[in-house]
C-alpha positions as CSV (number, residue, x, y, z in Angstrom):
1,X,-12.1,19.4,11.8
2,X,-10.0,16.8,10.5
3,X,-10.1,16.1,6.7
4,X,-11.8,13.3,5.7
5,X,-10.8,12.6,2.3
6,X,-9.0,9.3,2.0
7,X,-5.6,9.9,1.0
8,X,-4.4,8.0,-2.3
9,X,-1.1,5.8,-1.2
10,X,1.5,6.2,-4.1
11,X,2.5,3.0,-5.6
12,X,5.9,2.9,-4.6
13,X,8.6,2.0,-7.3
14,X,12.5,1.2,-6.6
15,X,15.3,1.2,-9.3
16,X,19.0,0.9,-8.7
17,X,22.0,1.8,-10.0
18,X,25.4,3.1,-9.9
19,X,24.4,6.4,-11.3
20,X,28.5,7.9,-12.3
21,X,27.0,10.7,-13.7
22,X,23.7,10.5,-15.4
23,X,23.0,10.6,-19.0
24,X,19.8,10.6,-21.4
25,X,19.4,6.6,-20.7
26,X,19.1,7.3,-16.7
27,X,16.5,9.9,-17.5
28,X,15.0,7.5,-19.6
29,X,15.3,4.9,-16.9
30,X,13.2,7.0,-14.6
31,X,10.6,8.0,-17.0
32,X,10.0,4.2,-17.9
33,X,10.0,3.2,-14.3
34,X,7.3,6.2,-13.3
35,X,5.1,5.2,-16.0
36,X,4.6,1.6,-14.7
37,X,1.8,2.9,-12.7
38,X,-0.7,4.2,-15.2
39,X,-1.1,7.6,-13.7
40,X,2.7,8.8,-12.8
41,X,1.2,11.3,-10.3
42,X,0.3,8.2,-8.4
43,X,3.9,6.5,-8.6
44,X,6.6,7.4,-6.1
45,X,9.8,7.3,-7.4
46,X,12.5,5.6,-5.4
47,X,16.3,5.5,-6.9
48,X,18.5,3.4,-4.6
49,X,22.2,4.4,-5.6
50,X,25.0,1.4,-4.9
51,X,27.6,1.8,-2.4
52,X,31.2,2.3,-3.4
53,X,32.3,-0.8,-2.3
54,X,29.3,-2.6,-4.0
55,X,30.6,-0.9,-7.3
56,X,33.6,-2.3,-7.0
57,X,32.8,-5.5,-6.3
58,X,30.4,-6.0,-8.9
59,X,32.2,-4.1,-12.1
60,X,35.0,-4.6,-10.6
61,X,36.7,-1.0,-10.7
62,X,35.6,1.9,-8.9
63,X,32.6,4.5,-9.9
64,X,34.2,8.2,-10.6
65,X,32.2,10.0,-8.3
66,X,31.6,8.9,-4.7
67,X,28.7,7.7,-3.2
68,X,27.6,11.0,-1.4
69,X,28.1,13.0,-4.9
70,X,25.9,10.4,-6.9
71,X,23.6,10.6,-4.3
72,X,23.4,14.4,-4.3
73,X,23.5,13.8,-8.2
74,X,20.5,12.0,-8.3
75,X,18.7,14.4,-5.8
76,X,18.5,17.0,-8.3
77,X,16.0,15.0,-10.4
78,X,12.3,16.5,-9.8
79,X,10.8,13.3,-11.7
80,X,12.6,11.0,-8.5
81,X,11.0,11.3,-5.6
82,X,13.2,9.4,-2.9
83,X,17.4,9.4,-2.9
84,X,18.5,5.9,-0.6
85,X,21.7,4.5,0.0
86,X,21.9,0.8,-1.0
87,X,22.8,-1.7,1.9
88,X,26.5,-1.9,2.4
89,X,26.7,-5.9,2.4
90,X,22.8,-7.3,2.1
91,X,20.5,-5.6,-0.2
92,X,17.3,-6.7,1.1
93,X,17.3,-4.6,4.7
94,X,17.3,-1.7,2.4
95,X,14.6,-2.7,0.0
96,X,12.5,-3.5,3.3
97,X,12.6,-0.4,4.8
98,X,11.3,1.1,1.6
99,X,8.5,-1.1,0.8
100,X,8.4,-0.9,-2.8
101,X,5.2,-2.3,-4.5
102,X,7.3,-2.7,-7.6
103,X,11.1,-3.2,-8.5
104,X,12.4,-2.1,-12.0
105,X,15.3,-3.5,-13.2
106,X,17.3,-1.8,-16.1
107,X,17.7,-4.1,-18.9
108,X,21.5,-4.6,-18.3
109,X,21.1,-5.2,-14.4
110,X,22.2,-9.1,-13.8
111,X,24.5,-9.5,-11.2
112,X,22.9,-7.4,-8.1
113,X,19.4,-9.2,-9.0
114,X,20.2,-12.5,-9.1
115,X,17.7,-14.1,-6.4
116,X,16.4,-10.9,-5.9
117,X,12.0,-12.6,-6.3
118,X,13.5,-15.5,-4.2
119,X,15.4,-13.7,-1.7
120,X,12.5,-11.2,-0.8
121,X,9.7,-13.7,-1.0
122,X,12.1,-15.8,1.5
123,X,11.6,-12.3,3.9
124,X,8.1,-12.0,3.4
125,X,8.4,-9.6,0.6
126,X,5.9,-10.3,-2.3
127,X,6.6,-7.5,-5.0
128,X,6.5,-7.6,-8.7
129,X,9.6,-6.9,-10.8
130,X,10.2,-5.5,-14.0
131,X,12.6,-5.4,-16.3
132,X,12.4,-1.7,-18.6
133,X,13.7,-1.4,-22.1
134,X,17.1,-0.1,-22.6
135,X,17.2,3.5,-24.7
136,X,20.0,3.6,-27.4
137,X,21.9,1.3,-25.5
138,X,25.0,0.9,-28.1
139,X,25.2,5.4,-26.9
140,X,23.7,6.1,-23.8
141,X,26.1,3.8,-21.5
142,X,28.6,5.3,-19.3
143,X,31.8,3.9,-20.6
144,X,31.0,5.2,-24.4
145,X,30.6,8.6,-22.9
146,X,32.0,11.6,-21.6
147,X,29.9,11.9,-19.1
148,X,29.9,16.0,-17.3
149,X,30.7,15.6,-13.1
């Protein structure tokens, strides 16, 4: 006999990021962006970690660690519950095959999210964005830290 208890979809929420080691800001980052949904055992956490090349064409120098080790990085958080691969040159194919409900956006992210409402509404894609709070951002950034690889 099959179960028929509906199942509860997650609301699904996607953050980016470069991710060069993470420090008490990203964990912070995460928490924030699980707590959008009221209950956070409803939320499904999805971290979409930029590409090397992306890195280096937006801050213009290269990340420390490699895309594959930020990626395994970032795997070893229980609160996140999904580890993708940004698109390589259009950042929208990626966000579509993940079907966020909601997007959160750190409060220093500019440049990647640009026309991000535009260019997804233009696809089809109607999902609200955010913008989180920053947590001691004059400590937790990674070029005032040390951070451990």
């Amino acid at each position: 006999m099959k179960d028929k208890t509906k199942r509860i979809r997650k609301t699904r929420i996607m953050v980016f990021g470069t991710f060069d080691g993470v420090h008490k800001g990203h964990e912070n980052f995460f928490r924030q962006a699980k707590k959008i949904v009221k209950k956070p055992l409803k939320s499904f956490l999805i971290v979409s970690v930029a590409r090397d090349r992306n890195v280096l064409r937006i801050k213009k120098q290269s990340s420390i660690l490699n895309e594959k080790k930020r990626l395994a990085l970032i795997k070893k958080y229980k609160i996140v519950d999904k580890v993708v691969l940004s698109g390589l040159d259009k950042h929208i194919p990626h966000i579509a095959k993940e079907k966020p409900d909601i997007i959160a956006l750190g409060y220093d992210q500019r440049d990647y999210v640009k026309n991000l409402k535009k260019d997804l509404k233009n696809k089809g894609i109607l999902v609200k964005i955010v913008r989180l709070k920053p947590y001691k951002e004059n400590i937790y950034k990674n070029y005032l830290l040390k951070i451990k690889r």
